[in-house]
HTML snippet that shows the backbone in 3Dmol.js (N, CA, C, O; Angstrom):
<script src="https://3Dmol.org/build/3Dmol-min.js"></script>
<div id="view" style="width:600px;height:400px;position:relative"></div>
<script>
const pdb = `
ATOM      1  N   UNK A   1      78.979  94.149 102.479  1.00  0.00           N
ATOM      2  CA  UNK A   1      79.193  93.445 103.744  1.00  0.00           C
ATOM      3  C   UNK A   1      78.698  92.011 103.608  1.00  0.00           C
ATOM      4  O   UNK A   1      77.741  91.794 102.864  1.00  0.00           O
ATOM      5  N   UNK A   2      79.064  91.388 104.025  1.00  0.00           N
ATOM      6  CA  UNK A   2      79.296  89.619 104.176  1.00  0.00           C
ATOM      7  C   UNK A   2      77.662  89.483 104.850  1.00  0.00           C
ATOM      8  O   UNK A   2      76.919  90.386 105.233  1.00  0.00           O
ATOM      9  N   UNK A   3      77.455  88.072 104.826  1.00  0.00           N
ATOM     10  CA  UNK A   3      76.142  87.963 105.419  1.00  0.00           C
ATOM     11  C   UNK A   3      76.724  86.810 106.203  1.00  0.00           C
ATOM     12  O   UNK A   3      77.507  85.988 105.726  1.00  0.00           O
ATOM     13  N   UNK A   4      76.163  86.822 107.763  1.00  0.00           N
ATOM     14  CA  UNK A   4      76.648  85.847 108.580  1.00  0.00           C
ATOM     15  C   UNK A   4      75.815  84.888 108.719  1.00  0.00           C
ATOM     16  O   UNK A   4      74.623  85.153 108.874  1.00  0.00           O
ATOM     17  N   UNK A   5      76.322  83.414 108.690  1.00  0.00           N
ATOM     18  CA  UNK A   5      75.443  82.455 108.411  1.00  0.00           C
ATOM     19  C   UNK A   5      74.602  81.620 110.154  1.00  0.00           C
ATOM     20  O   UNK A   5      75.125  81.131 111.156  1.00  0.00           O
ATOM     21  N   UNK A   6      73.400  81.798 109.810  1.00  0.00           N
ATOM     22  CA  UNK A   6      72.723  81.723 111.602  1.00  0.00           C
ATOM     23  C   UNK A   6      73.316  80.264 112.339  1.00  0.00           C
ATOM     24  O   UNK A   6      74.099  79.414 111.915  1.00  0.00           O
ATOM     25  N   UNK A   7      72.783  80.355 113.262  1.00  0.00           N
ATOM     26  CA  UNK A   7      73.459  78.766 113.652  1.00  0.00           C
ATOM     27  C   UNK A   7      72.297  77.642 113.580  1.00  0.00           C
ATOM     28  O   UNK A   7      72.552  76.593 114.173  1.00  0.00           O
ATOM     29  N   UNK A   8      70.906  77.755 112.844  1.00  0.00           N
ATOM     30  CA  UNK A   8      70.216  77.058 112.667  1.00  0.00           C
ATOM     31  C   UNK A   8      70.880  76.477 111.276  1.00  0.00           C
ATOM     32  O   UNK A   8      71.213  75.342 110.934  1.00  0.00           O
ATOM     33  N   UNK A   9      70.929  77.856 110.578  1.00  0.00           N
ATOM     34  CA  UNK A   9      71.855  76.953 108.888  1.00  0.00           C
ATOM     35  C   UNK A   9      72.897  76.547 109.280  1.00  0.00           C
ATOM     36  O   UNK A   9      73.218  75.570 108.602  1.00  0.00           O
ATOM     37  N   UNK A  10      73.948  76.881 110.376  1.00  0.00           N
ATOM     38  CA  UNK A  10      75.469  76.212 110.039  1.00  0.00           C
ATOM     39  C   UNK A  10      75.037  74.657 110.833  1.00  0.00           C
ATOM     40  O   UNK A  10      75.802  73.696 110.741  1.00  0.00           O
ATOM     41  N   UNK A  11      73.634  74.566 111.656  1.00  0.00           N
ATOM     42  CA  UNK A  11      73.480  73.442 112.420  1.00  0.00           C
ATOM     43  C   UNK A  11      72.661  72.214 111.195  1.00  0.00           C
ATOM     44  O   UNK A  11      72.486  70.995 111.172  1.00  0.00           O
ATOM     45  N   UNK A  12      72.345  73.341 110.324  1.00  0.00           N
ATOM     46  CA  UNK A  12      71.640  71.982 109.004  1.00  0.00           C
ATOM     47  C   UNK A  12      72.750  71.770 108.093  1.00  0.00           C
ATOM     48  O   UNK A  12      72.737  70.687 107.507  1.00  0.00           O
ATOM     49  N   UNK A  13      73.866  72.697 107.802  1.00  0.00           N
ATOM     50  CA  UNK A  13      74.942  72.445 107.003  1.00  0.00           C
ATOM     51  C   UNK A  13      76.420  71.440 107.851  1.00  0.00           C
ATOM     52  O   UNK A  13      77.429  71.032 107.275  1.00  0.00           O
ATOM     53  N   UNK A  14      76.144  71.313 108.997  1.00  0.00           N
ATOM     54  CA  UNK A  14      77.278  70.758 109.501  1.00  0.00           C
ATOM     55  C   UNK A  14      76.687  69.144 109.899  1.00  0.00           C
ATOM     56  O   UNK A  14      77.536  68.271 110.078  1.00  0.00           O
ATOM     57  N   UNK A  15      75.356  68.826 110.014  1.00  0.00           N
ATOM     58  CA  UNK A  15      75.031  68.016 110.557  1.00  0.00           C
ATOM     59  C   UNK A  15      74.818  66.635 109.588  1.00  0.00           C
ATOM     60  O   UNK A  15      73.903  66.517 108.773  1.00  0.00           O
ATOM     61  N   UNK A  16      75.600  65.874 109.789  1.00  0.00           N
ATOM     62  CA  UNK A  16      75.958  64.468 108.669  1.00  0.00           C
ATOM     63  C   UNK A  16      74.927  63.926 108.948  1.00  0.00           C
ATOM     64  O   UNK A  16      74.791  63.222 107.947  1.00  0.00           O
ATOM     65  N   UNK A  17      73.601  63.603 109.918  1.00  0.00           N
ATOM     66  CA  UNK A  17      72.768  62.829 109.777  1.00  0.00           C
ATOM     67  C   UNK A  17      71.856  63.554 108.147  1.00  0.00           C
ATOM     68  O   UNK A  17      71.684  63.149 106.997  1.00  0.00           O
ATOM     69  N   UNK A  18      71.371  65.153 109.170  1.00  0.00           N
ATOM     70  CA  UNK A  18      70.502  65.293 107.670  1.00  0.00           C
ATOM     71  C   UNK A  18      71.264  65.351 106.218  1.00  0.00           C
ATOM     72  O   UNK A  18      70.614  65.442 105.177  1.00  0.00           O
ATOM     73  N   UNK A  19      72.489  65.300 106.233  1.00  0.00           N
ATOM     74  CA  UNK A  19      72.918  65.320 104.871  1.00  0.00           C
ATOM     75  C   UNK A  19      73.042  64.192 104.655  1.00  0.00           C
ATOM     76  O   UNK A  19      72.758  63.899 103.493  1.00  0.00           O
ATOM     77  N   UNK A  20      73.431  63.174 105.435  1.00  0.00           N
ATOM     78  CA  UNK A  20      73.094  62.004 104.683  1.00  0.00           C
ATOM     79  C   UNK A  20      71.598  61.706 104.160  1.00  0.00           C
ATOM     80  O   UNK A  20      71.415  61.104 103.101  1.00  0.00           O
ATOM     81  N   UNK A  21      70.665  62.110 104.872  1.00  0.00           N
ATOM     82  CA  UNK A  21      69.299  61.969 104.374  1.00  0.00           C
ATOM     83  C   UNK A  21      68.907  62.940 102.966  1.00  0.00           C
ATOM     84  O   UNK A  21      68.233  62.657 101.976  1.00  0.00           O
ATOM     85  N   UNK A  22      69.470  63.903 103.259  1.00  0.00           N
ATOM     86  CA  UNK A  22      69.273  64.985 101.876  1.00  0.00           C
ATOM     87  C   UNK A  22      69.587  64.123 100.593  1.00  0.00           C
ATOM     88  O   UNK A  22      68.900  64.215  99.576  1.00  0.00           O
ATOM     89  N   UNK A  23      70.870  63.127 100.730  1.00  0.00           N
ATOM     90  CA  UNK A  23      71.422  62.621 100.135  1.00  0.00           C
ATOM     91  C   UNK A  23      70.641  61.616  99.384  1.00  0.00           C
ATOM     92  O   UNK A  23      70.493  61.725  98.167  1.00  0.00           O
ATOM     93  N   UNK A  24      70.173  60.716 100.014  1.00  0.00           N
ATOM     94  CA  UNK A  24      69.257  59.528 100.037  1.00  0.00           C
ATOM     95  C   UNK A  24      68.131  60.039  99.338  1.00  0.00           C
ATOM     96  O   UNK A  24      67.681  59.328  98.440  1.00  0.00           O
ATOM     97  N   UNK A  25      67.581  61.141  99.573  1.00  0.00           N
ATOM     98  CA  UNK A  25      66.667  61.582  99.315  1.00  0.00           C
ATOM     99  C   UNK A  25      66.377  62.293  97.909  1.00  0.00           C
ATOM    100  O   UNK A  25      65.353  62.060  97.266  1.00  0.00           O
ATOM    101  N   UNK A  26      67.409  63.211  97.477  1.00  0.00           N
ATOM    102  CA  UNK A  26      67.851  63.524  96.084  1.00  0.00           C
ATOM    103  C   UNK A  26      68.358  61.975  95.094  1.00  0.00           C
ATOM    104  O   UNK A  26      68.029  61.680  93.945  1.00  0.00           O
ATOM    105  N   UNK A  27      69.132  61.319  95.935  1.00  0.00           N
ATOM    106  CA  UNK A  27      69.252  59.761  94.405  1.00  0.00           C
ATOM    107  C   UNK A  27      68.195  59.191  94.537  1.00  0.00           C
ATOM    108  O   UNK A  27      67.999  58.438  93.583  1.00  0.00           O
ATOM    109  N   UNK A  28      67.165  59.180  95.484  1.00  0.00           N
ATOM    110  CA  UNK A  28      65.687  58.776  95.185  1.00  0.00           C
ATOM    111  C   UNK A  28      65.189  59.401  94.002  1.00  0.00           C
ATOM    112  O   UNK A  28      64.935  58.905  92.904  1.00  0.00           O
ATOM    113  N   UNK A  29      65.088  60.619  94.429  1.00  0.00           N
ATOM    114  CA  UNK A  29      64.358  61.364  92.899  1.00  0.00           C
ATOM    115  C   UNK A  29      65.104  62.216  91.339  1.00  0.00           C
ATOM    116  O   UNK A  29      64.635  63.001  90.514  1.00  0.00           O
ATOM    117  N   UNK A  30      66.186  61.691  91.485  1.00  0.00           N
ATOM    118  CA  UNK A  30      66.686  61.360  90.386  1.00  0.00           C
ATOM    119  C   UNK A  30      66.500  60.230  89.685  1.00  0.00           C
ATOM    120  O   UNK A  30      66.039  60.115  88.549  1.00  0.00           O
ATOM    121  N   UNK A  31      66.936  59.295  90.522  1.00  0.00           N
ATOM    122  CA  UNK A  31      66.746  57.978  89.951  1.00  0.00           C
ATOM    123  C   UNK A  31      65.305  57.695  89.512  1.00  0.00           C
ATOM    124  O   UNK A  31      65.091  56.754  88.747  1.00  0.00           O
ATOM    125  N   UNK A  32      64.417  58.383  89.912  1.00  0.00           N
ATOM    126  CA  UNK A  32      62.600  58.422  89.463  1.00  0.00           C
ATOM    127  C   UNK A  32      62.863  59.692  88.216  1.00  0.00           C
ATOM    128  O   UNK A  32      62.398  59.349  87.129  1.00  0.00           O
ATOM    129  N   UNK A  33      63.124  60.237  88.216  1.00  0.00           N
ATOM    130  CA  UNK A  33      63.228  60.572  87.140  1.00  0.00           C
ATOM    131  C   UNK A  33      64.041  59.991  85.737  1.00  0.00           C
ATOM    132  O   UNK A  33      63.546  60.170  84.624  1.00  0.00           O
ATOM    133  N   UNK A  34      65.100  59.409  85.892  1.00  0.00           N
ATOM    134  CA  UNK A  34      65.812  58.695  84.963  1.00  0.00           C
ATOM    135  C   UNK A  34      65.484  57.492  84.711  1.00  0.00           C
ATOM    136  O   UNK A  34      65.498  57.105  83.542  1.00  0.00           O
ATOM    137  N   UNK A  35      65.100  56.594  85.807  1.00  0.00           N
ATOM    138  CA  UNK A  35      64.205  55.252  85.469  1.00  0.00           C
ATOM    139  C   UNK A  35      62.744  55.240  85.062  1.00  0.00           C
ATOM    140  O   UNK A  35      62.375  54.473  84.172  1.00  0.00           O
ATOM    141  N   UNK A  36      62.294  55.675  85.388  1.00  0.00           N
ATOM    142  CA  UNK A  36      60.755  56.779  85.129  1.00  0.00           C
ATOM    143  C   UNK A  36      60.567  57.006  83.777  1.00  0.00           C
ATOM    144  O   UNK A  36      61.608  57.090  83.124  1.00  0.00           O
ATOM    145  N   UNK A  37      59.470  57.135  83.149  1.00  0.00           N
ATOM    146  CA  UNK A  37      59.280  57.976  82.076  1.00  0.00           C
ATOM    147  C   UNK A  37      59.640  59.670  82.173  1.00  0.00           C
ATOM    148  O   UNK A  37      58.967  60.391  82.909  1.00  0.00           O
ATOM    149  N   UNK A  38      60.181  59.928  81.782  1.00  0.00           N
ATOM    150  CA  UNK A  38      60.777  61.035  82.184  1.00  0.00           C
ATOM    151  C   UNK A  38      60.635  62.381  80.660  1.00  0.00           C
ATOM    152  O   UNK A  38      61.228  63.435  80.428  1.00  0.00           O
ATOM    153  N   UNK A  39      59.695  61.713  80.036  1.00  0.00           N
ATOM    154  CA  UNK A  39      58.869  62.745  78.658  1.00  0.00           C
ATOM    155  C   UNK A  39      60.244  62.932  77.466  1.00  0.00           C
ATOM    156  O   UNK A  39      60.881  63.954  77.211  1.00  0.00           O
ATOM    157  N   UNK A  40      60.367  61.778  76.988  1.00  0.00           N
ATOM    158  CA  UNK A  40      61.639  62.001  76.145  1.00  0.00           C
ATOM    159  C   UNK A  40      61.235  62.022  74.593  1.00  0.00           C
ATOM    160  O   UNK A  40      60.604  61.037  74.210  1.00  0.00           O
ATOM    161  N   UNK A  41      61.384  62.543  74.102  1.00  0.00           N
ATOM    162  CA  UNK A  41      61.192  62.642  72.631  1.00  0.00           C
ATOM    163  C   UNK A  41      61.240  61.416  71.615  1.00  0.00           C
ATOM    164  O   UNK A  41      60.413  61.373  70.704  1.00  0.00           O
ATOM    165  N   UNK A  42      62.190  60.432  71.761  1.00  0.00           N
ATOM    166  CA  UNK A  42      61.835  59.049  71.192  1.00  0.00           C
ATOM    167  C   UNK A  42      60.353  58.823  71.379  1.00  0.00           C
ATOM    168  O   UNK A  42      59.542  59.182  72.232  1.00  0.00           O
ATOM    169  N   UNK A  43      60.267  57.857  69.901  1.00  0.00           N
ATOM    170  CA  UNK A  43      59.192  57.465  69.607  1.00  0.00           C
ATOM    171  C   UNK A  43      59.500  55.652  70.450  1.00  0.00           C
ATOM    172  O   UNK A  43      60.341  54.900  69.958  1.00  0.00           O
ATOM    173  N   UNK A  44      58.875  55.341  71.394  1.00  0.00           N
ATOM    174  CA  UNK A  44      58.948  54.181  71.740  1.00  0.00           C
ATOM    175  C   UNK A  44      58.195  52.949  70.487  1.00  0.00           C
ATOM    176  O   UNK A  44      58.562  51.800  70.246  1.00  0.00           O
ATOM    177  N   UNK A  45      57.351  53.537  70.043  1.00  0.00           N
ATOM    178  CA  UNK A  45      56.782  52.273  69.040  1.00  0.00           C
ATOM    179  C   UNK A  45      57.803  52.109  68.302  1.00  0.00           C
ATOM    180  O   UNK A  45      58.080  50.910  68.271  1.00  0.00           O
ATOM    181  N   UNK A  46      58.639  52.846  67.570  1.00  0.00           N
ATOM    182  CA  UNK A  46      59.937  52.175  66.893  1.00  0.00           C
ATOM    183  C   UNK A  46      60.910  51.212  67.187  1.00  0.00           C
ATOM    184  O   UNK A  46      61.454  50.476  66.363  1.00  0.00           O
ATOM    185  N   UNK A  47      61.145  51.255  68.620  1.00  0.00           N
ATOM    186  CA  UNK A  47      62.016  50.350  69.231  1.00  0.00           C
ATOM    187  C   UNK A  47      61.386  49.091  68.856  1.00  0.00           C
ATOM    188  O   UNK A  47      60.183  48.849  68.764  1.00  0.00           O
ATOM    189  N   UNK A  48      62.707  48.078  68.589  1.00  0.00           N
ATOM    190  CA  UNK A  48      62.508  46.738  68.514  1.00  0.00           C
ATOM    191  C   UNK A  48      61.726  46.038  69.680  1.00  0.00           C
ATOM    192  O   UNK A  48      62.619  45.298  70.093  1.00  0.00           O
ATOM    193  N   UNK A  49      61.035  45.879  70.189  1.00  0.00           N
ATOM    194  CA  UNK A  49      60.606  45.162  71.710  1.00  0.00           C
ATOM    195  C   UNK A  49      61.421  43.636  71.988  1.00  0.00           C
ATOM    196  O   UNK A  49      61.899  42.954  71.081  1.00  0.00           O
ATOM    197  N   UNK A  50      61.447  43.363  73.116  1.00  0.00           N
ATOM    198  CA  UNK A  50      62.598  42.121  73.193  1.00  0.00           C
ATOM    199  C   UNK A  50      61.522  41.376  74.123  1.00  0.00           C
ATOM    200  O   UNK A  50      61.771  40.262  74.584  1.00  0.00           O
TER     201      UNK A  50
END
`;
const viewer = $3Dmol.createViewer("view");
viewer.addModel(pdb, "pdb");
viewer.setStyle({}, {cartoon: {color: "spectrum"}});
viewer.zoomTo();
viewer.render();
</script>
């Protein structure tokens, strides 16, 4: 049997303000992670420095 979805979730899944914020909020912390040190295996002392 199906599970029916409450109207508190269909009221957080339908509602464009908080998804726009969800939104905003996830390329925040991506982008901190990818601009960030983010624990990568390169050896930075090798790099040429500019």
């Amino acid at each position: 049997m199906t599970q029916r979805i409450s109207r508190i979730q269909r009221f957080k899944m339908m509602n464009p303000v908080l998804q726009f914020f969800k939104y905003i909020f996830l390329s925040i912390k991506i982008m901190l992670v990818v601009a960030g040190g983010h624990g990568s295996t390169k050896d930075n002392s090798k790099l040429p420095s500019s």
